[in-house]
N, C-alpha and C positions, 0 to 999 in steps of 0.2 A: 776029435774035433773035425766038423765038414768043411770040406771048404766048397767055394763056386768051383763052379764049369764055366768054359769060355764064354758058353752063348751067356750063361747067366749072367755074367758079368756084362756083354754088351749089353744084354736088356736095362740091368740098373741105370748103366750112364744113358742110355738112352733117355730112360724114366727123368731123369736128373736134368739131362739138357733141355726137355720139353718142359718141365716145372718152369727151370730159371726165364724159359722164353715166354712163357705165360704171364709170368713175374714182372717180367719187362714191358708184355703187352699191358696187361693192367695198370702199371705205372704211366705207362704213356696218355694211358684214354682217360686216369683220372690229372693228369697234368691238362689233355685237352679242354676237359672239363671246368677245371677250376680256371683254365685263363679263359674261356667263351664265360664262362659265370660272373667274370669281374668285367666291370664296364672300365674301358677305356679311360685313362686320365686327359682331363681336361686341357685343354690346350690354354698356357698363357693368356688372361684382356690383359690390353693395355688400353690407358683411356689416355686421350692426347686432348687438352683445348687452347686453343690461341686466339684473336683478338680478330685478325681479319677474316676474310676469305683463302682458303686452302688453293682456290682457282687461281689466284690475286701474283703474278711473279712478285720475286722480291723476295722478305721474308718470310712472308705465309707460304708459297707456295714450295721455297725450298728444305722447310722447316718437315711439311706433309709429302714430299716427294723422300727425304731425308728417313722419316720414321717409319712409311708405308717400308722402305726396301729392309731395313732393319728387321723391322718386323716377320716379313716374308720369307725369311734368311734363316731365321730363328723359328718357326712357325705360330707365330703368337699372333693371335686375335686382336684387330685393330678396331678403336671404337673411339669416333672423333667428336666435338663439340668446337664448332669453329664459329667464329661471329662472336664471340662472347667477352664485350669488351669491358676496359676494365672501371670500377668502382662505380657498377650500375648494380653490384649485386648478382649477376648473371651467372660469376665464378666460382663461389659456393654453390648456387643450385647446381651448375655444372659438376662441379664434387659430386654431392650427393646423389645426382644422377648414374655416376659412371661409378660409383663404391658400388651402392644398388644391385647394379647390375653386373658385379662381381668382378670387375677390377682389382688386381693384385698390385697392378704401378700406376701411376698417374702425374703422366709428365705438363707442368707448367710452361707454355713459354712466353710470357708475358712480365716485363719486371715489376707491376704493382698486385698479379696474383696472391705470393708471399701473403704479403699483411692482411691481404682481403679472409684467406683464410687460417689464420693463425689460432683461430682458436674452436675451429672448425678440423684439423687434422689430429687434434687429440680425439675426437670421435669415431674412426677409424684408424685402432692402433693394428692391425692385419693389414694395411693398408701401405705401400710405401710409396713417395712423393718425390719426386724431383723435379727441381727450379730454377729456371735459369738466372735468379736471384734470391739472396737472401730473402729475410731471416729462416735460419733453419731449427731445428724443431727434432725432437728425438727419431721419428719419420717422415723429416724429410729435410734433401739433405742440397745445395744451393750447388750445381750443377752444371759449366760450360764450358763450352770453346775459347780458349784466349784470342778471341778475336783481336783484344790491343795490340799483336805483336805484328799481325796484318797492316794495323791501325799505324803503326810504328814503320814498316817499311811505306808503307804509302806515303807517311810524311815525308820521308827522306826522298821519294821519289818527286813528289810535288816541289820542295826546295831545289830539286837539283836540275825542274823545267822551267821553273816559274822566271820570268823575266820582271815583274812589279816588286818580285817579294812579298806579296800580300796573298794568300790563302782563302777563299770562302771556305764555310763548314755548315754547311743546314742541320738542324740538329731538331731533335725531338722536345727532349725534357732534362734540365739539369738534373737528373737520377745519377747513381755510382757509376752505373754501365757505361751512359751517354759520357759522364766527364771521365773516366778514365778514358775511352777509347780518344777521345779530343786532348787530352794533355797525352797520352801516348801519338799519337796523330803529331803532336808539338815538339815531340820530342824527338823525333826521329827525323821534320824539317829541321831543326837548331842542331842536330848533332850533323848535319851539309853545311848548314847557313844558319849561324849564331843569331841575325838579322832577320830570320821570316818571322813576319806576320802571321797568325791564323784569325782568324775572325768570323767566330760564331754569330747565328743569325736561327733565334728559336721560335720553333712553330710552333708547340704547347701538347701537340698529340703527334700520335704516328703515323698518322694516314690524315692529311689533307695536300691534295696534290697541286688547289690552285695555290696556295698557300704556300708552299715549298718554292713552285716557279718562280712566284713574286719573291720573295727573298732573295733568290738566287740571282735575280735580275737585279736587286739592290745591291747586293754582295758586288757584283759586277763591274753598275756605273757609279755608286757613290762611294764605294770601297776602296778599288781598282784593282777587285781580287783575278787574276786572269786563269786560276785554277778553284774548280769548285770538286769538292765531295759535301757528302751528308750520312746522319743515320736517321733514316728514317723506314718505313716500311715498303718503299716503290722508289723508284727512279725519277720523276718529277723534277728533283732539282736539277740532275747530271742535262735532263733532256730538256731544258729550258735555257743551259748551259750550252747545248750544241746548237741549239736554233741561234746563238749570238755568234758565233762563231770562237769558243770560248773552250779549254781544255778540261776534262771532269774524270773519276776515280768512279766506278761504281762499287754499290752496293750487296754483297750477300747475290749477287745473280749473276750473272753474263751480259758483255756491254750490249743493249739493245739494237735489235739489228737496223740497221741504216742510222745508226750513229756512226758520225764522221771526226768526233773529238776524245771520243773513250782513248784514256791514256790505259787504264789496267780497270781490273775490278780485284776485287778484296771476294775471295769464294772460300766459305766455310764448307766444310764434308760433313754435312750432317746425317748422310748416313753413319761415318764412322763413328758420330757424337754415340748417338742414338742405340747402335749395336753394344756401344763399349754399357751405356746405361742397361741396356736387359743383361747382360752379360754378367756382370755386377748384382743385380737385382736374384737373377736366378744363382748365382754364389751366396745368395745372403749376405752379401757386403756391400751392397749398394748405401746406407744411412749410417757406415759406421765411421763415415768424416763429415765434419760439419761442412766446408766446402770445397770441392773437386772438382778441378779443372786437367782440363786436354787440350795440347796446343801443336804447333808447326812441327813438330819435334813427330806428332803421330799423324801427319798428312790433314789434320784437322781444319787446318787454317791455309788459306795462301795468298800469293798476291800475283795474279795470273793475264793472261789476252793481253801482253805489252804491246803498247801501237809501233808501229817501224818508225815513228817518229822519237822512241826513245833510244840512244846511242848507245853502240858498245860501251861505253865506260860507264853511262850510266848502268848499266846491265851487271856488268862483271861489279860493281858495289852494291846492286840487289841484290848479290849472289852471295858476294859477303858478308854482307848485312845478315842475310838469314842463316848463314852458317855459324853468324855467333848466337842466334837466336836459338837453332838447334843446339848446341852446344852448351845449352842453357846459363845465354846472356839475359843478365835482369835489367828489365828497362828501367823498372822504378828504381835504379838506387841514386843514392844523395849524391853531392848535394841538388837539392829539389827546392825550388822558391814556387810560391804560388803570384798570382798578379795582383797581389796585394801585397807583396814583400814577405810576406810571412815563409820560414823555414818550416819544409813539408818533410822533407827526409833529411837528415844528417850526413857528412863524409863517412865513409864508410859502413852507411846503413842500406837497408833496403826496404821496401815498403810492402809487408803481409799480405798474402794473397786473403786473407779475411777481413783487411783493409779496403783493398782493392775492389772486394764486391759488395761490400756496404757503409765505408765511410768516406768514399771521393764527393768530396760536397766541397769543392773548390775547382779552380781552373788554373794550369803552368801560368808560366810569368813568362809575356808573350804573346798570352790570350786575350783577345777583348772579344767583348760581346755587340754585334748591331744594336743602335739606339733604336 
């Protein structure tokens, strides 16, 4: 039997280690290959429509400042429809527009979107939906901020300035949204002062600004409300409220500058909203509850810019206040009277957050509304 010689043996392994490096160069150029050959995956649309103008402060514009940073953050493709107000019809087309053109989420924020298209979201089942109201729908799924817990310190702050005991509240439209935040709102003055007054005063839509003024100006002199907030989509009532020389809460923004009576504003994170919705969305679990909410508890919500005219003590009980909120205190539990005497929530009950966002079709016991 022969055997090698030393050289011959080097030559083999030689032979052998130029093979395997060959071996590896070819694997490599056909890996280059096959990734230059695939195109790139597509970057996330997201389609966003709202009701006002995106430029508009308030809650247009921090709704689109909100979703643009989310987006950014996540690298997802932003594609807006804004001016599209509601039950003109405008919200559907706006659907069909941003499906189209290849939309995978399509964020509502509008509360009569919902119904406008219900039966228009079975049309795009690849398509998922979220709303800042009910009703939800196998894709799509009712979607927000617990803004009432905001809504709720605010009250207790207004009780605890107010020298008439009388409240103004400019408000929108009696929807689920608008009367919880106002019976929250109520609830959080009567848990300082058993005794305040709130006293709505409804403009019919969300953007009319002479309209707001003038109410809040009635709220004022034939009320004798000496603290005004509102929900509406601008500032309007608060600053109609400082021209009287009169105290106000703002809205969803920052107290406008050269106001002289901003007691706080009430400032939602809609960036965190919005991030936590793609987040979700690209898990495939965005649609698999029917309605989800994000509150104080995730930086979502606050109640922020206290004037120096509010006291330590009132301070250290906002502090409080929201650390039972964190701690997940329920504002709706019983017992809950409506202003009609009617039993709303039981002792010892609480009131469902699927309640909450589609059957508040009442106002606390407490509330009147401006004739």
């Amino acid at each position: 039997m022969s055997t090698r010689t030393a050289a011959e043996k080097r030559i083999f392994w030689r032979r052998v280690r130029l093979a395997f490096f060959a071996l590896l160069a070819l694997l490599f150029v056909a890996a280059v290959f096959r990734l230059s050959a695939e195109p790139e995956a597509a970057p996330l649309k997201v389609g966003f429509i709202i009701s006002g103008d995106v430029r508009d402060p308030g809650w247009n514009a921090s709704h689109y400042e909100g979703v643009r940073a989310a987006c950014d953050a996540l690298g997802a493709e932003l594609l807006v429809r804004d001016r599209v107000h509601e039950n003109t019809g405008a919200c559907p087309a706006a659907v069909r527009e941003l499906a189209e053109e290849g939309c995978g989420l399509i964020l509502l924020t509008s509360f009569g979107y919902p119904a406008e298209i219900r039966n228009l979201v079975g049309q795009y089942p690849n398509v998922s939906f979220a709303a800042t109201s009910g009703p939800s729908s196998t894709n799509m799924t009712a979607y927000f901020i617990r803004v009432y817990q905001a809504r709720y310190l605010a009250g207790a702050l207004a009780a605890m300035r107010t020298r008439s005991g009388v409240i103004g509240y400019v408000a929108a439209k009696p929807n689920a949204e608008v009367n919880r935040g106002v019976n929250a709102f109520a609830l959080g003055a009567q848990r300082m002062n058993p005794n305040a007054k709130v006293v709505v005063a409804w403009t019919g839509g969300w953007e009319n600004p002479a309209r707001e003024a003038e109410l809040a100006k009635r709220l004022i002199r034939e009320k004798g409300a000496d603290i005004i907030t509102y929900h509406q989509d601008g500032a309007a009532a608060a600053e109609a409220a400082d021209r009287l020389g009169v105290d106000s809460i703002v809205y969803n923004a920052p107290i406008p500058e050269g106001m002289t009576h901003g007691l706080a504003a009430i400032r939602c994170g809609w960036n965190v909203y919005y991030g936590d919705i793609l987040r979700r969305y690209m898990k495939g679990e965005l649609n698999a509850v029917r309605n989800h909410w994000i509150g104080i508890d995730r930086n979502a919500v606050s109640i922020t810019e206290l004037s120096p005219e509010i006291t330590p003590n009132m301070r250290s009980t906002l502090e409080a206040l929201q650390y039972e909120l964190v701690m997940d205190k329920l504002i709706f539990e019983g017992p809950i009277h409506d202003n009609q005497g009617v039993l709303r929530c039981g002792e010892g009950e609480a009131i469902s957050d699927d309640s909450l966002q589609e059957k508040i079709d009442w106002l606390l016991q407490g509330v009147t509304s401006l004739d």
